[in-house]
Structures are given as structure tokens and as C-alpha cells.
C-alpha positions in Angstrom: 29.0 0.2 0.1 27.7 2.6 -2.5 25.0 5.1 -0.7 22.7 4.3 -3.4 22.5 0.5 -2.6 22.2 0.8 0.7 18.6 0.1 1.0 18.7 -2.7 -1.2 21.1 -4.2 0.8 18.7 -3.4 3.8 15.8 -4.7 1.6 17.7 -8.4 1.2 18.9 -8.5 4.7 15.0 -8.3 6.1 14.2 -11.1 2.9 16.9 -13.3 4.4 15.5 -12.7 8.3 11.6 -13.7 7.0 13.3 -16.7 4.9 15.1 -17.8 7.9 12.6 -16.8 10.8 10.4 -19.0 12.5 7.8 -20.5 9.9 5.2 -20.2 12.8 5.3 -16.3 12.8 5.6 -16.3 9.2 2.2 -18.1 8.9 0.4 -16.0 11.3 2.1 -12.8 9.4 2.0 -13.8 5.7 0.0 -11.2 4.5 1.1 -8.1 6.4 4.4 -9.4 5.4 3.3 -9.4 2.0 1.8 -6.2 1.8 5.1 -4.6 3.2 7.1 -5.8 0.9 5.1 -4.9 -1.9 5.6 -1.8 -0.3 9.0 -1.2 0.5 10.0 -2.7 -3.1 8.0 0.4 -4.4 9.9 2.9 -2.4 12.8 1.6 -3.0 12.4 1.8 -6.7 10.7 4.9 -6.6 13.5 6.6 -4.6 17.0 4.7 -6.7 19.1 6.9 -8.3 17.6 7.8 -11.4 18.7 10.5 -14.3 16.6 14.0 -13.5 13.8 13.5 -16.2 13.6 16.9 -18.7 10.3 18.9 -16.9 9.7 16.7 -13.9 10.2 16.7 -10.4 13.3 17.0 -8.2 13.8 14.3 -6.3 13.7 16.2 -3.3 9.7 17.5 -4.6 9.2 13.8 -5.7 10.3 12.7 -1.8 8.1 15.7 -0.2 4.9 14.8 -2.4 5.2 11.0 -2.0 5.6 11.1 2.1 3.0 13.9 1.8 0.2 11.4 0.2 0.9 8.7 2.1 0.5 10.1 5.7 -2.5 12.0 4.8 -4.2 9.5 2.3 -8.0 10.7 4.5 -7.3 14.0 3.7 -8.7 15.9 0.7 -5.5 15.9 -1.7 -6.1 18.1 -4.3 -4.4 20.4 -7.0 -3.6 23.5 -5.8 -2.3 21.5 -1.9 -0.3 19.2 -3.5 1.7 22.1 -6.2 2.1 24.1 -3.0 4.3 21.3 -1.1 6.2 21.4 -4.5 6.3 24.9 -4.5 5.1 24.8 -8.1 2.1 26.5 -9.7 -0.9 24.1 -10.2 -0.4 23.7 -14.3 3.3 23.3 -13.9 2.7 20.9 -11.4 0.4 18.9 -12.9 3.5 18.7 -16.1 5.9 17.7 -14.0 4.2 15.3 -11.8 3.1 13.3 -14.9 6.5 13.6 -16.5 7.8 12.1 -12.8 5.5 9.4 -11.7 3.7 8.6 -15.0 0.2 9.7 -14.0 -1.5 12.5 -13.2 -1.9 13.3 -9.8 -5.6 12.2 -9.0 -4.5 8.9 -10.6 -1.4 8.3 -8.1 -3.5 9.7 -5.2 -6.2 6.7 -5.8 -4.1 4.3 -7.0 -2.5 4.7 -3.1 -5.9 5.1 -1.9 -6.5 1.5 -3.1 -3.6 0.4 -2.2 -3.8 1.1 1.3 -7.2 -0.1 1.5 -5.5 -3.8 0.2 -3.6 -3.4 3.1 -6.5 -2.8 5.5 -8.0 -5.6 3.9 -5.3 -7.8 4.9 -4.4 -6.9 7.9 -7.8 -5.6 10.2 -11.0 -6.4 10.6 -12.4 -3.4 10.2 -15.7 -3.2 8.1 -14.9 -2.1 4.5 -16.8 1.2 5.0 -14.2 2.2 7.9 -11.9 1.3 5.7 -13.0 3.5 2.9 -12.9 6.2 5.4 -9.6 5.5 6.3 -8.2 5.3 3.1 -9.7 8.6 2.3 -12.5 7.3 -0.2 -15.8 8.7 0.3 -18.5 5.4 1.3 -18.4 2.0 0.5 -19.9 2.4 -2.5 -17.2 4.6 -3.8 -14.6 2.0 -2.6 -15.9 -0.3 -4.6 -16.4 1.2 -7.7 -12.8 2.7 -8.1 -11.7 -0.7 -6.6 -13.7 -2.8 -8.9 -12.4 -0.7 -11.8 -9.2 -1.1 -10.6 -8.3 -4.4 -10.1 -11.7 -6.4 -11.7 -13.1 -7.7 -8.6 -15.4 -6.2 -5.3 -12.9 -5.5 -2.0 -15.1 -8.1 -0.5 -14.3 -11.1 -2.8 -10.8 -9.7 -2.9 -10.3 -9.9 0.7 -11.7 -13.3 0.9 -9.9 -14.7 -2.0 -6.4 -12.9 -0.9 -6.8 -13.2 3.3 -5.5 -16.6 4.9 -7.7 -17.9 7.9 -6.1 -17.1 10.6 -4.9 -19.8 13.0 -4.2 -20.5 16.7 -1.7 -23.1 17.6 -2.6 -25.6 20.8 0.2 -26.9 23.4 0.9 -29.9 21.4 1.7 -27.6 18.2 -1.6 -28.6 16.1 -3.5 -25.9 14.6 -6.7 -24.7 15.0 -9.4 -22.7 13.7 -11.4 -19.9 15.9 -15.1 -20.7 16.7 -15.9 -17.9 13.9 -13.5 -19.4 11.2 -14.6 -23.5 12.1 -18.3 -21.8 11.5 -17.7 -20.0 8.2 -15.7 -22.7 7.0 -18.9 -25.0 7.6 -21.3 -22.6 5.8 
């Protein structure tokens, strides 16, 4: 097998595994499952074989900065940090990263910002102000603005409309709802 399609080879064999898995652990996993493919689809595309673009980033910058961002999403991500993982000067930097991922840096850095936060939506109860923390966002309030102006909706009614109640099943293989759900379902 070609190196280059090795991962989407990996990628179809996990599709096939959740296609083919037990439907109960799907349920109860739907959106975390969701979320990861989304995900891995994006690194996977992001890291294919692709023609060096004229000014941009080697891949092996593009790899550094992207794994960079992503494990350090609550930290303060700025200019002259991120050039210095590339090795590049800010304002060559800044070029290049454009020419590579097709916005400018503070635009990729929020745009994973929100994205991570979808995924704590999903997949925690944490309160959406924790969540803005963890995600790197300064309050709440700054959560959802840049989320709002993102996607059109408040993290709040995004989480409800996108989050499936979670269920427990009994002994005889019926569903139920928690207390909690059964209470805000009735409200």
C-alpha cells in the first residue's frame, strides 16, 4: 500500500468497525463519534500529499504548528510564539501561514478554539464558562460572541439543538431517560 494512503485506509477501516459495531454503543457514542471523525477527516486532509505551495509552509512547519495549536489551544498563541516554532520571522510567517492554511493565523487559532469547544459541548457537562476556559477563550461572553459569529447561533442553543439525550438501558433492553432528562423533557 502506497504510504500516502495509509491513513485513509486506517480512516475506512474504523468507519467499517462503527458501521458494524454494536448499535447500542453507537447510540450512547454518537456524538463523540461524530466529533472525531469530523476531526480525523480534517487531519487527514490537511496532512495528504500535497504540491509544496510557492511561499508557504513546509510540511514539516505545517505538522509542528498544527500539533502545536491543538495541544495548547488555553494557551496565549500569538505571533511572534507561533513564527518561532516555524523558525520563521513574524511577517514571513504570517505570508506563509496564509499561503498554507488559507487564513491568517488568529483566524485558524479561533476557528480551533471553536471547534474544540463543539467538542466540549458534545461530549461533557462542563458549564460553558469552563469550557471557554478550556478552549482558551477568555469568559463566556467571549465564547459566545466569536461562536455566535461563527456559526449564527449561541453555544447554548447549539448544544441543545446538536446533543442527543443521553440514555440508560434497563435489564429487559428498554431505554430510559435519567431523572434530570425525564424532568427537562417535561418542562
Amino acid at each position: 500500500m502506497p504510504a500516502g494512503t495509509r491513513p485513509f485506509h486506517l480512516l475506512a477501516e474504523a468507519i467499517a468497525q462503527l458501521r458494524d459495531g454494536d448499535a447500542r454503543l453507537l447510540r450512547e457514542h454518537h456524538a463523540a463519534a461524530l466529533v472525531m471523525l469530523a476531526d480525523a477527516t480534517a487531519l487527514l486532509s490537511a496532512g495528504a500529499q500535497q504540491p509544496a505551495l510557492r511561499g508557504g509552509l513546509a510540511p514539516w512547519q505545517m505538522r509542528r504548528l498544527t500539533h502545536y495549536i491543538d495541544t495548547h489551544l488555553q494557551d496565549a498563541l500569538g505571533i511572534p510564539v507561533l513564527a518561532a516554532i516555524a523558525r520563521l520571522s513574524p511577517a514571513h510567517f504570517c505570508r506563509a501561514f496564509k499561503v498554507s492554511f488559507g487564513r491568517t493565523p488568529h483566524s485558524y487559532v479561533l476557528h480551533r478554539r471553536l471547534e474544540c469547544a463543539q467538542r466540549l459541548m458534545l461530549t461533557t457537562e462542563a458549564s460553558l464558562a469552563q469550557i471557554a476556559l478550556d478552549c482558551g477563550l477568555f469568559d463566556q461572553a467571549h465564547l459566545s460572541r466569536v461562536f455566535r459569529r461563527a456559526t449564527g447561533t449561541t453555544p447554548n442553543a447549539w448544544r441543545r439543538q446538536h446533543r442527543r439525550p443521553a440514555t440508560t438501558e434497563t435489564p429487559n433492553g428498554t431505554a430510559t431517560l435519567s431523572k434530570n432528562q425525564a424532568a427537562m423533557q417535561a418542562a
